[in-house]
Backbone and ligand atoms as CSV (ligand in chain L), in Angstrom:
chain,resi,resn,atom,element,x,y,z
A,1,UNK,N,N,45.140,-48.895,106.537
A,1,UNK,CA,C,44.282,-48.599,105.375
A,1,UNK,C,C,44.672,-47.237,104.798
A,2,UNK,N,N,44.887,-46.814,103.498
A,2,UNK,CA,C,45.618,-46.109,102.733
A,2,UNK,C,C,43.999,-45.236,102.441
A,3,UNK,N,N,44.617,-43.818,102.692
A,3,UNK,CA,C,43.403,-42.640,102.410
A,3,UNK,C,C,43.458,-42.293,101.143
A,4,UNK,N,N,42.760,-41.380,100.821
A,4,UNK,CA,C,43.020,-41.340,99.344
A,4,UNK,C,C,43.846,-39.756,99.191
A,5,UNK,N,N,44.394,-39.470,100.386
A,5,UNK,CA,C,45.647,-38.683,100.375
A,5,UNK,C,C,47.031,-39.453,100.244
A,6,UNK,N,N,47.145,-40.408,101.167
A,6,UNK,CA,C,48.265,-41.433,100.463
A,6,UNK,C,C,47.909,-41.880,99.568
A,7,UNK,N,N,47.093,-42.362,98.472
A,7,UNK,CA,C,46.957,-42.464,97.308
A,7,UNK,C,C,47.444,-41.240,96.362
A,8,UNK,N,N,47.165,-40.313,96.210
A,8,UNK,CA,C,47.826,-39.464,95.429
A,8,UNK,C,C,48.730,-39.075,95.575
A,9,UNK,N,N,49.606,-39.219,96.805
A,9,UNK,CA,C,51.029,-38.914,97.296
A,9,UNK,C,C,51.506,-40.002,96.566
A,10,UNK,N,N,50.973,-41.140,96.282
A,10,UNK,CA,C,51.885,-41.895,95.444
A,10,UNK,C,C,51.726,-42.132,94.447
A,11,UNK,N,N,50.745,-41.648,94.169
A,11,UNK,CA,C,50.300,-41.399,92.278
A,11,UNK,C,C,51.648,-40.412,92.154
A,12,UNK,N,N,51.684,-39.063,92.878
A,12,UNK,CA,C,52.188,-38.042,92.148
A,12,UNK,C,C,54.110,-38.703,92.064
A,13,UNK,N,N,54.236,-39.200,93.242
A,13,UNK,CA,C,55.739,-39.766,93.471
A,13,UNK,C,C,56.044,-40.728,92.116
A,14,UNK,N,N,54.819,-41.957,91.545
A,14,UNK,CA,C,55.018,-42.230,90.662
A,14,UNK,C,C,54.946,-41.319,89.377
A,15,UNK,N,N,54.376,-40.031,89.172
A,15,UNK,CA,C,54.785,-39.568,88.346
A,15,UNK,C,C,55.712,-38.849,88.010
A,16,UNK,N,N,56.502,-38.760,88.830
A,16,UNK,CA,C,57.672,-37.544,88.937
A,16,UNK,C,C,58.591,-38.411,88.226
A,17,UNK,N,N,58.432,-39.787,88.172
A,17,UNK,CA,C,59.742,-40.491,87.684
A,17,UNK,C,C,58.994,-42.171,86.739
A,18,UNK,N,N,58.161,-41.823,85.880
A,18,UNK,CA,C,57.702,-42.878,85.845
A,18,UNK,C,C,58.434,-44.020,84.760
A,19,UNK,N,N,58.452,-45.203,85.266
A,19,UNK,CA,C,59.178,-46.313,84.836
A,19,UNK,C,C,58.693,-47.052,83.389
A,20,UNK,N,N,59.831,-47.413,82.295
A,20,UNK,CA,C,59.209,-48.223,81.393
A,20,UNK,C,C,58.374,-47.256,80.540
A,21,UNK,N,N,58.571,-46.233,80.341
A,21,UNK,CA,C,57.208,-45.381,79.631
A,21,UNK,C,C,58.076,-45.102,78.011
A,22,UNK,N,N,57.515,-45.431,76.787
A,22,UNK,CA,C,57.665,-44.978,75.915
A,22,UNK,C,C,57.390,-46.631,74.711
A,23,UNK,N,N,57.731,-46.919,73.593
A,23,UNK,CA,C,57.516,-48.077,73.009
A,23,UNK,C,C,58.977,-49.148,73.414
A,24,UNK,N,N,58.697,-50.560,73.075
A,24,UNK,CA,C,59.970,-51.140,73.528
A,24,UNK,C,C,60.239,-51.483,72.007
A,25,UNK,N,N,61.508,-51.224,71.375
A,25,UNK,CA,C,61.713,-52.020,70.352
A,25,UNK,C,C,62.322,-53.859,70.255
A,26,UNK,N,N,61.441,-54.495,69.262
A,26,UNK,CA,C,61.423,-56.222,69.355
A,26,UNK,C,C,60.712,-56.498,70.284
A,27,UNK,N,N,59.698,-55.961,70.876
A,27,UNK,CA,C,58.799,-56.559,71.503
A,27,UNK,C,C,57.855,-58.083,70.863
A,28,UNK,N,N,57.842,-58.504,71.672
A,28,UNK,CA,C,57.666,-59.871,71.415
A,28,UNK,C,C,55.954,-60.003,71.412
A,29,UNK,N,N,55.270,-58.869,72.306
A,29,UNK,CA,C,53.705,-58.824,72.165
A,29,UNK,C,C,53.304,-57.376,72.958
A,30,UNK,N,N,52.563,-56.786,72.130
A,30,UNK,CA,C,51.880,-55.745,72.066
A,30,UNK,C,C,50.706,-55.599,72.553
A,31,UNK,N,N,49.542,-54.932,73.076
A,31,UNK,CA,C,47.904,-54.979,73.408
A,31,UNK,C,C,47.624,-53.214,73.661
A,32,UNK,N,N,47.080,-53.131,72.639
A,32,UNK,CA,C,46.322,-51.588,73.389
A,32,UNK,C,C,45.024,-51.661,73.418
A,33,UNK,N,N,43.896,-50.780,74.146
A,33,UNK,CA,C,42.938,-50.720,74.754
A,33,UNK,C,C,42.505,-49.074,75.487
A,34,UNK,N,N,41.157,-49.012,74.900
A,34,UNK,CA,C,40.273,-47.940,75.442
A,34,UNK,C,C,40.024,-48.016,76.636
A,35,UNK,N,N,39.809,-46.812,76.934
A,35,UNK,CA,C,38.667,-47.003,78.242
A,35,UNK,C,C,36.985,-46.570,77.692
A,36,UNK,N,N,35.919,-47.329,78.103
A,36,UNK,CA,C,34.720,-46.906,77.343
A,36,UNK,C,C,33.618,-45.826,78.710
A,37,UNK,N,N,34.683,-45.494,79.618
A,37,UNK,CA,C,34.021,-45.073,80.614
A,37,UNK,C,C,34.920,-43.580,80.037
A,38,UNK,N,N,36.031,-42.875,79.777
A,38,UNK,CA,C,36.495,-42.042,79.541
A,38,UNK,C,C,37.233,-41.513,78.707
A,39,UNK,N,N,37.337,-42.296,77.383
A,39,UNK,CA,C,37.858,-42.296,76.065
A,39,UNK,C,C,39.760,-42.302,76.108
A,40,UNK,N,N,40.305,-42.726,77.573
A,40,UNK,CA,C,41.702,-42.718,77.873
A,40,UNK,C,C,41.781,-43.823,76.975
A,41,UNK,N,N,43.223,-44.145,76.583
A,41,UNK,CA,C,44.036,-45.073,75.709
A,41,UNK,C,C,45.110,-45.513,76.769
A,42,UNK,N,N,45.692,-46.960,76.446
A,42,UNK,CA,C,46.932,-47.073,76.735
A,42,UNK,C,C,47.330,-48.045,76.001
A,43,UNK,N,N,48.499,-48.194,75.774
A,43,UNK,CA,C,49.469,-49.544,74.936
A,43,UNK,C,C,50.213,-49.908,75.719
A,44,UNK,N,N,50.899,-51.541,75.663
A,44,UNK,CA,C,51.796,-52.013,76.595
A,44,UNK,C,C,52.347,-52.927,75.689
A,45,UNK,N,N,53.994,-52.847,75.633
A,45,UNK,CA,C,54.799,-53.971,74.624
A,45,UNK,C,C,55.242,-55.150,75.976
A,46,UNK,N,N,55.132,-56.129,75.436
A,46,UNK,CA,C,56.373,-57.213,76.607
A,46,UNK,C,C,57.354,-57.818,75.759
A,47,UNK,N,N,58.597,-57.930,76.286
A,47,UNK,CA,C,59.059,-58.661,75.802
A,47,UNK,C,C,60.005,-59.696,76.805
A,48,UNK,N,N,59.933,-61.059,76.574
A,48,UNK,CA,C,60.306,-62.244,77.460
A,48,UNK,C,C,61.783,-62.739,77.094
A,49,UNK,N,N,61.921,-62.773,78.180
A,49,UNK,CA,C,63.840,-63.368,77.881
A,49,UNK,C,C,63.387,-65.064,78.372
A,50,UNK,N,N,64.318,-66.009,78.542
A,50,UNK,CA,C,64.191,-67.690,79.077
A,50,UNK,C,C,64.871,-67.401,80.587
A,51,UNK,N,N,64.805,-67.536,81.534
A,51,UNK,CA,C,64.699,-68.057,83.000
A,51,UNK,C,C,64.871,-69.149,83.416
A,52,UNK,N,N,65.973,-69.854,83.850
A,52,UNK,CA,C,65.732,-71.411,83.955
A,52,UNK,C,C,64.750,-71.914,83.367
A,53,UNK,N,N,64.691,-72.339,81.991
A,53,UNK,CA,C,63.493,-72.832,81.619
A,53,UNK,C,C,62.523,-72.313,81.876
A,54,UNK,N,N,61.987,-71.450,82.312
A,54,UNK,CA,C,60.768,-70.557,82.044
A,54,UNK,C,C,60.931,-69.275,81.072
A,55,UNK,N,N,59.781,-69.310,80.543
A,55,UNK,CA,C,59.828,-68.017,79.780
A,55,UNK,C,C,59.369,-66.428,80.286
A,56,UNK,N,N,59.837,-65.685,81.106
A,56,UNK,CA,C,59.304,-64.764,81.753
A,56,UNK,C,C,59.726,-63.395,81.157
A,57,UNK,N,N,58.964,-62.542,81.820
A,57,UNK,CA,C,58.461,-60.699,81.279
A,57,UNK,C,C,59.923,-60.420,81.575
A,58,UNK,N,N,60.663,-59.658,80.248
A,58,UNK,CA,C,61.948,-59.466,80.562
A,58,UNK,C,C,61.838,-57.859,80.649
A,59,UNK,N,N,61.039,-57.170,80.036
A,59,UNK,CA,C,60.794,-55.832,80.006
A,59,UNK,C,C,59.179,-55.528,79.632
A,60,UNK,N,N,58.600,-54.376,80.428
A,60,UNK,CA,C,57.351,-54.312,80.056
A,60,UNK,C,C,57.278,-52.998,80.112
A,61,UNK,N,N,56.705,-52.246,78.627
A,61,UNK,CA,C,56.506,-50.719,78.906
A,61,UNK,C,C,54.975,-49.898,78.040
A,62,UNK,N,N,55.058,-49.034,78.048
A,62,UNK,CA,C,53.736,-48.332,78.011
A,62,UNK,C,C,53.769,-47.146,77.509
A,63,UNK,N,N,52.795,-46.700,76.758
A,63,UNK,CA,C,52.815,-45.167,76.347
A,63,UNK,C,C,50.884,-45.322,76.347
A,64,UNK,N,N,50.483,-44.056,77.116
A,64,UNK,CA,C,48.838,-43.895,77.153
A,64,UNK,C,C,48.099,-42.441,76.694
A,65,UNK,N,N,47.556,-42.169,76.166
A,65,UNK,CA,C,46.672,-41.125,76.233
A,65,UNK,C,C,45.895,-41.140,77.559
A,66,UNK,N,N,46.243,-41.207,78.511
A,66,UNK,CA,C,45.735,-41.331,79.786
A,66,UNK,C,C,45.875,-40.170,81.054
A,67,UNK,N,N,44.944,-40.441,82.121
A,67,UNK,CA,C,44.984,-39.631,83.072
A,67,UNK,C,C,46.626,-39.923,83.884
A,68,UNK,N,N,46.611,-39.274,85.076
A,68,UNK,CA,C,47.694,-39.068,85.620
A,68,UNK,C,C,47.639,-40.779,86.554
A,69,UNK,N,N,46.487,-41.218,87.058
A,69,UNK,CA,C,46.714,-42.300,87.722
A,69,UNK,C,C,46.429,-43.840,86.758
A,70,UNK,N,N,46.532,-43.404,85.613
A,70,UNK,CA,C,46.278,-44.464,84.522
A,70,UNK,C,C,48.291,-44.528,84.244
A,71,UNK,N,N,49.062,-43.373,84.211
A,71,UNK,CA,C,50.420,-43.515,83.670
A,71,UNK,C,C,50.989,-44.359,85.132
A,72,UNK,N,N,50.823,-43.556,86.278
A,72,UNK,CA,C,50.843,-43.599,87.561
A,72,UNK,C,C,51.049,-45.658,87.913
A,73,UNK,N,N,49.366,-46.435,87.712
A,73,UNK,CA,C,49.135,-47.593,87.392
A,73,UNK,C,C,49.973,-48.326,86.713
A,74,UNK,N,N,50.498,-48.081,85.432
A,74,UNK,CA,C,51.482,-48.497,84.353
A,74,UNK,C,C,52.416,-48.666,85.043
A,75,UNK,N,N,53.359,-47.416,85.133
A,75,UNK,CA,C,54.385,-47.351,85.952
A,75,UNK,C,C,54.437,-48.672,86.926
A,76,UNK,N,N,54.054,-48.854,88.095
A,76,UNK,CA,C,54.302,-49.972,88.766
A,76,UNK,C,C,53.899,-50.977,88.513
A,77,UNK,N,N,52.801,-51.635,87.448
A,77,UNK,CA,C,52.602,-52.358,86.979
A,77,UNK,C,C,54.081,-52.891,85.913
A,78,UNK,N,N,54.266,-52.186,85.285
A,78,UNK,CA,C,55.575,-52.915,84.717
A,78,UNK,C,C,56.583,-52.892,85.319
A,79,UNK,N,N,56.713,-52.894,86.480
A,79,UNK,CA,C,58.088,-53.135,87.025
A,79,UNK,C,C,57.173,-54.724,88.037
A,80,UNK,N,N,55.558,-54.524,88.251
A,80,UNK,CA,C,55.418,-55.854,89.393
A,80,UNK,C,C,55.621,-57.250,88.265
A,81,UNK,N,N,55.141,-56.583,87.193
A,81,UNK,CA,C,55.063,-58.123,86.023
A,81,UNK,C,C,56.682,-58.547,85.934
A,82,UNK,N,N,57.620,-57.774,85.878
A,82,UNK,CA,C,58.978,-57.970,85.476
A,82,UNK,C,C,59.418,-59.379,86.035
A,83,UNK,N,N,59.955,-60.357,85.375
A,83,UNK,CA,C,60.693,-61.775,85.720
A,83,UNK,C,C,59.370,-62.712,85.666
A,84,UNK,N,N,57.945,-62.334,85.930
A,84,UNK,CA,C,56.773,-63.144,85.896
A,84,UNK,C,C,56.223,-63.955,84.337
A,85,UNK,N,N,55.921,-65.112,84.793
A,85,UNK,CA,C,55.643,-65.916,83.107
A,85,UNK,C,C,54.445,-64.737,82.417
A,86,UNK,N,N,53.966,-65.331,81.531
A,86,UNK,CA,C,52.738,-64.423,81.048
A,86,UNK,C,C,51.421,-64.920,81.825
A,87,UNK,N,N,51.644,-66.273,82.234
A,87,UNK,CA,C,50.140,-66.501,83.186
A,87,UNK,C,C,50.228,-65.933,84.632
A,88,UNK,N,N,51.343,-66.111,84.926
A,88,UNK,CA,C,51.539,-65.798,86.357
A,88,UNK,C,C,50.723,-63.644,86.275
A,89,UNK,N,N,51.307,-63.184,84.965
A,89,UNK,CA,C,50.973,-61.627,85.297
A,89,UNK,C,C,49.427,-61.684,84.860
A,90,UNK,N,N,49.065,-62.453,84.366
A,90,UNK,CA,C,47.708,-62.799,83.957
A,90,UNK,C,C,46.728,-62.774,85.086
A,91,UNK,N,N,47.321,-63.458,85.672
A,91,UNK,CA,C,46.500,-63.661,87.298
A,91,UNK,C,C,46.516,-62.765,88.101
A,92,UNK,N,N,46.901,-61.365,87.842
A,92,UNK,CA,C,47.107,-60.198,88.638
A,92,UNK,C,C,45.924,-59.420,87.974
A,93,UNK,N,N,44.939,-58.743,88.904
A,93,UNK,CA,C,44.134,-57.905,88.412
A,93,UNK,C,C,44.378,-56.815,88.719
A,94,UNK,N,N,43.102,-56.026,88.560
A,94,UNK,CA,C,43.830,-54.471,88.516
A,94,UNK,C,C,44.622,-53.896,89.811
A,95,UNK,N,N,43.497,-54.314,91.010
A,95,UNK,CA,C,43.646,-53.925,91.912
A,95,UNK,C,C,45.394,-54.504,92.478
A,96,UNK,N,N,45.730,-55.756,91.961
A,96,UNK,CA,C,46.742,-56.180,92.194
A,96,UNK,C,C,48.467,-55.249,91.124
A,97,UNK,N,N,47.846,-55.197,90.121
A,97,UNK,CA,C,48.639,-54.480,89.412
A,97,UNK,C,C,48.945,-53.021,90.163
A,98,UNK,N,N,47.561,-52.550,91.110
A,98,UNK,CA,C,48.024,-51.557,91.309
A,98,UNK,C,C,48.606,-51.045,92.646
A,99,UNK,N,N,48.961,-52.479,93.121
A,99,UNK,CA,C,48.656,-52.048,94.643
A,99,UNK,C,C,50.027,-51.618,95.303
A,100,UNK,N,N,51.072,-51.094,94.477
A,100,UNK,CA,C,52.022,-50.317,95.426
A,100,UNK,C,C,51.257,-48.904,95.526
A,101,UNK,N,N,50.731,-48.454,94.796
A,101,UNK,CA,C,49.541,-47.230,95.071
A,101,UNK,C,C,48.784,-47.576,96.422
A,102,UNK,N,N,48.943,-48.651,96.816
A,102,UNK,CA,C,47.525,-48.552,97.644
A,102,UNK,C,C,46.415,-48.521,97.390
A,103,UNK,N,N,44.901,-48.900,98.047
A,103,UNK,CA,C,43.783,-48.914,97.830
A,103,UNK,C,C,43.797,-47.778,96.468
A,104,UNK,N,N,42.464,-48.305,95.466
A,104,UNK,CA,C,42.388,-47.319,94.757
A,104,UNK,C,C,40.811,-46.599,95.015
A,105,UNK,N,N,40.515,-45.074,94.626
A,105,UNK,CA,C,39.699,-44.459,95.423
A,105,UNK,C,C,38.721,-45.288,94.006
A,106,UNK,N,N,37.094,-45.420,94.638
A,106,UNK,CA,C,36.123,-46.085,93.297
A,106,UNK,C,C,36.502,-45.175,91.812
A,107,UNK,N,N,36.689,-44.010,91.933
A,107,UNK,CA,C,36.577,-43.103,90.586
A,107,UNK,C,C,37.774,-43.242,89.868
A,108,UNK,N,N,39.021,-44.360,90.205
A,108,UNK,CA,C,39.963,-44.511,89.645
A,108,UNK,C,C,39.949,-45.893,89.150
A,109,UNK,N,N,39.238,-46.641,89.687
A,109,UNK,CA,C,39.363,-47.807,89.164
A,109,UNK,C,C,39.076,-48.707,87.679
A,110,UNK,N,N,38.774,-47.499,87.077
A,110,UNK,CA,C,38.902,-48.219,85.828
A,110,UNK,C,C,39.992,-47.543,85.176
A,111,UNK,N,N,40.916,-46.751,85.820
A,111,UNK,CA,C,41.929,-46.476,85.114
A,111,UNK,C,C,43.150,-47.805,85.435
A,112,UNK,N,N,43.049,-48.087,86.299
A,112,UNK,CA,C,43.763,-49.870,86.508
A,112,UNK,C,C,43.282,-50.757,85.743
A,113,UNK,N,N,42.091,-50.461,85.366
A,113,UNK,CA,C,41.602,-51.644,84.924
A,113,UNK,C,C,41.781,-51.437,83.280
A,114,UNK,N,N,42.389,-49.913,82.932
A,114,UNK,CA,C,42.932,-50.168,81.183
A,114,UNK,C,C,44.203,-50.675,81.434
A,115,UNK,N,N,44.837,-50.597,82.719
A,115,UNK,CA,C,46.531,-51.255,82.210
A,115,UNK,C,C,45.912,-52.729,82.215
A,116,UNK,N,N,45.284,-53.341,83.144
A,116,UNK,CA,C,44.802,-54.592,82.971
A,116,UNK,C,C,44.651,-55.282,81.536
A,117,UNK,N,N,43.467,-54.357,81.181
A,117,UNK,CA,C,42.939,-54.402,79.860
A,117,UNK,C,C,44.345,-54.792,78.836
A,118,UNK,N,N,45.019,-53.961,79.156
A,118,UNK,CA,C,46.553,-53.916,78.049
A,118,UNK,C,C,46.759,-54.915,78.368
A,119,UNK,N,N,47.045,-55.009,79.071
A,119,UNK,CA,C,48.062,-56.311,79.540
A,119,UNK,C,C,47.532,-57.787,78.957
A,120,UNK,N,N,45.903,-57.380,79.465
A,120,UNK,CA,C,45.903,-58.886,78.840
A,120,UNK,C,C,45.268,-59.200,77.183
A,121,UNK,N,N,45.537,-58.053,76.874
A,121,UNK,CA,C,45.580,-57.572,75.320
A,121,UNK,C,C,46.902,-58.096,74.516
A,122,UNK,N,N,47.250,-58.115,75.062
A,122,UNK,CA,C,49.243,-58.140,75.040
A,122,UNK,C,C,49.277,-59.271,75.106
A,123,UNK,N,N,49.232,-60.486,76.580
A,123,UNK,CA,C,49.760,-61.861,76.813
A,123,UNK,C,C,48.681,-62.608,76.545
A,124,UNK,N,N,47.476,-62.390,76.490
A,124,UNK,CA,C,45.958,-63.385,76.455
A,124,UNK,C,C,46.068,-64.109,75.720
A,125,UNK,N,N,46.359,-65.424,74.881
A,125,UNK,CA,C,46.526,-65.777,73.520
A,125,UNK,C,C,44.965,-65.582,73.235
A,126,UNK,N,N,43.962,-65.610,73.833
A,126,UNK,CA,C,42.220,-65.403,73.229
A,126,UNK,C,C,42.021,-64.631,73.686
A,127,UNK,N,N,42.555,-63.219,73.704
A,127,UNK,CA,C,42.342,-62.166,73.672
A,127,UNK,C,C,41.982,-61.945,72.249
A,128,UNK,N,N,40.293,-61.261,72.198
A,128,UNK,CA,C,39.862,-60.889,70.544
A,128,UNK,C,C,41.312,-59.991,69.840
A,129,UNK,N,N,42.033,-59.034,70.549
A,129,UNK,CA,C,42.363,-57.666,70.262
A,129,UNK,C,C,43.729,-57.701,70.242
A,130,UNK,N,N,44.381,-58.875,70.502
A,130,UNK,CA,C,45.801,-58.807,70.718
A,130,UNK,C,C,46.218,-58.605,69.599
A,131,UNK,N,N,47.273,-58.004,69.697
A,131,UNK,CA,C,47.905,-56.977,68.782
A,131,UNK,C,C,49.029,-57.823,67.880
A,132,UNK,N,N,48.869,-57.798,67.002
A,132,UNK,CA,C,50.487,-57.856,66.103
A,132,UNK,C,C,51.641,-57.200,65.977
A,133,UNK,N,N,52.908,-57.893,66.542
A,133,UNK,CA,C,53.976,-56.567,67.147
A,133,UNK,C,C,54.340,-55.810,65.818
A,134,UNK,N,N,54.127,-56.543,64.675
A,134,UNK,CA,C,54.644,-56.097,63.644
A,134,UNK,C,C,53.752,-55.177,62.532
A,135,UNK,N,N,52.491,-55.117,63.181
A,135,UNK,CA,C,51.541,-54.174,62.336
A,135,UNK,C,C,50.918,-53.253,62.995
A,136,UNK,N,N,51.745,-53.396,64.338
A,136,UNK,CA,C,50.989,-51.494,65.091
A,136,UNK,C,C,52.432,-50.428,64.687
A,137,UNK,N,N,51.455,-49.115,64.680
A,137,UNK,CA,C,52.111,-48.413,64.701
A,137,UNK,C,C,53.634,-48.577,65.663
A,138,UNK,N,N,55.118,-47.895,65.739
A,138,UNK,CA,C,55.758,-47.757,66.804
A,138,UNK,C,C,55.040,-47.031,67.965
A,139,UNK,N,N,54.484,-45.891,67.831
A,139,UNK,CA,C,53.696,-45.287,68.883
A,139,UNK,C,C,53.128,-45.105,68.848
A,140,UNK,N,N,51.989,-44.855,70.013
A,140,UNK,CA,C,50.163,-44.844,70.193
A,140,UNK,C,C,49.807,-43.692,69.388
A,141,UNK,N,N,50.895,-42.652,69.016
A,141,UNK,CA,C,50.938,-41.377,68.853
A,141,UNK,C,C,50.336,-41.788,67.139
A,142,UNK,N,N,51.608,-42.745,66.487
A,142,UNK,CA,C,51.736,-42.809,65.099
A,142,UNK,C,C,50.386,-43.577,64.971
A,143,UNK,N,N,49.690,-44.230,65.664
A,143,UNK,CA,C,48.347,-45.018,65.130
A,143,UNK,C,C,47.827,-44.271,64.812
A,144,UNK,N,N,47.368,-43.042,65.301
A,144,UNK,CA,C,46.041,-42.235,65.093
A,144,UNK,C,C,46.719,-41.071,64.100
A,145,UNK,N,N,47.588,-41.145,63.488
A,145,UNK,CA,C,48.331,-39.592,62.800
A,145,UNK,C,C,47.633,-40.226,61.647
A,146,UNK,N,N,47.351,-39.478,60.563
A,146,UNK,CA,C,46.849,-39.796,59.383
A,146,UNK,C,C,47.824,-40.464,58.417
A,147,UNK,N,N,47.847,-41.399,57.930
A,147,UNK,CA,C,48.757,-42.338,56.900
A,147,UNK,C,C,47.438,-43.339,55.585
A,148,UNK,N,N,47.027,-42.330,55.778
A,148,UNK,CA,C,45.918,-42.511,54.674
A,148,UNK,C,C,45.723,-44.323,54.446
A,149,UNK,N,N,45.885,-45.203,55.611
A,149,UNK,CA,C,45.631,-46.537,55.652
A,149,UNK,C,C,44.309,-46.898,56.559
A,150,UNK,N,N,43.851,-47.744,56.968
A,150,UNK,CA,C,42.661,-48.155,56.874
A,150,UNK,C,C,42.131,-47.478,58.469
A,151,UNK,N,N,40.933,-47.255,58.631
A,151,UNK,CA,C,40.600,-46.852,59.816
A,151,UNK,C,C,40.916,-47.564,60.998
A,152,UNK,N,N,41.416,-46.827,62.175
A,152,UNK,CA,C,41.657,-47.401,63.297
A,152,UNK,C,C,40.768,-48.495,64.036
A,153,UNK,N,N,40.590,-49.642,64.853
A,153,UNK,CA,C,39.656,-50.013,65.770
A,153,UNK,C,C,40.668,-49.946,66.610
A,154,UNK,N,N,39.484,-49.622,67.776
A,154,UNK,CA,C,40.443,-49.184,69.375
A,154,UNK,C,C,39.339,-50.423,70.177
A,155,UNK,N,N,39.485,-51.359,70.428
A,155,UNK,CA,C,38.446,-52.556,71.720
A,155,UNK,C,C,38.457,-51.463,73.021
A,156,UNK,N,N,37.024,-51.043,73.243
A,156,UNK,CA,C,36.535,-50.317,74.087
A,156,UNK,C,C,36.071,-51.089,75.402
A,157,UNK,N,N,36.652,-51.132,76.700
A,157,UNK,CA,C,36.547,-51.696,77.735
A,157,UNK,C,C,35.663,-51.198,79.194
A,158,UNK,N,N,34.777,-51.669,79.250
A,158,UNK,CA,C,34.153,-51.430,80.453
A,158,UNK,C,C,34.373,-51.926,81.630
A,159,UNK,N,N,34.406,-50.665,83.286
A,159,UNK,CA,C,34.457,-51.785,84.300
A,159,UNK,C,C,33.769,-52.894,84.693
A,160,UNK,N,N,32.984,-53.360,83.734
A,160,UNK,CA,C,32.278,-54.489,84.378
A,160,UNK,C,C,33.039,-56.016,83.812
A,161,UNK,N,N,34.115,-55.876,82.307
A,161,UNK,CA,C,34.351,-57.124,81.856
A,161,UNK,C,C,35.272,-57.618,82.812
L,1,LIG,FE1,FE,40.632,-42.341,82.035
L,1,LIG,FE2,FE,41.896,-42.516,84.347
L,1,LIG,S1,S,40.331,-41.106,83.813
L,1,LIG,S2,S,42.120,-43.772,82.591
């Protein structure tokens, strides 16, 4: 059972080098998402290559206004979805997304639960919020910069959905 000293030993290891972080260009599907417990952000692009006849996560990356174990989360989350269909990463929850971290301590867990949130912002087809690859900003950065176009909505997520 993982303390929540090995937990941040591998938060920080994932941050020293974190994977997949920035926008993907031709992404094939997009999802960003609040947190309504701490006003963090994150975005996640996928994009799917064909697999023997399956269609699976060929690259998955991220850029967040987020804490250190929200980038931390991301990070190994897009490397566990990598080669997986979109249902198969669907079926991964937070705790699963996050679990090369190890147990997560309670006060972190809704920071897993915005990559979640992304994610299934991104692949959900009835997801309210899923994104259009072709009408978000390139970066989480450029959504919120002023371009005198219509006000932002950000889908605000609680740990309870
Ligand atoms: Fe907001 Fe971690 S504190 S995502």
């Amino acid at each position: 059972m993982g303390t929540e000293k090995d937990f941040r030993a591998k938060v920080e290891s994932a941050l020293a080098q974190p994977k997949n972080l920035g926008e993907l260009e031709d992404a094939d599907a997009v999802g960003t998402v609040g947190s309504a417990e701490c006003g963090d952000m994150l975005r996640m692009w996928v994009k799917f290559r064909d697999e023997d006849g399956r269609r699976v996560i060929d690259r998955a990356t991220f850029q967040t206004f987020g804490c250190e174990t929200a980038i931390a989360v991301a990070s190994v989350a897009t490397e566990l979805i990598t080669g997986k269909t979109a249902e198969e990463a669907l079926n991964m929850d937070s705790q699963a997304l996050a679990a090369p971290l190890g147990p997560l301590p309670p006060l972190k867990i809704h920071c897993a639960q915005l990559v979640e949130g992304a994610l299934r912002s991104a692949l959900d087809p009835n997801s309210a919020e899923q994104g259009d690859v072709d009408a978000v900003a390139p970066t989480l950065l450029q959504s919120f910069q002023g371009d005198g176009g219509a006000p932002k909505k950000v889908v605000l997520r609680t740990s309870h959905e």
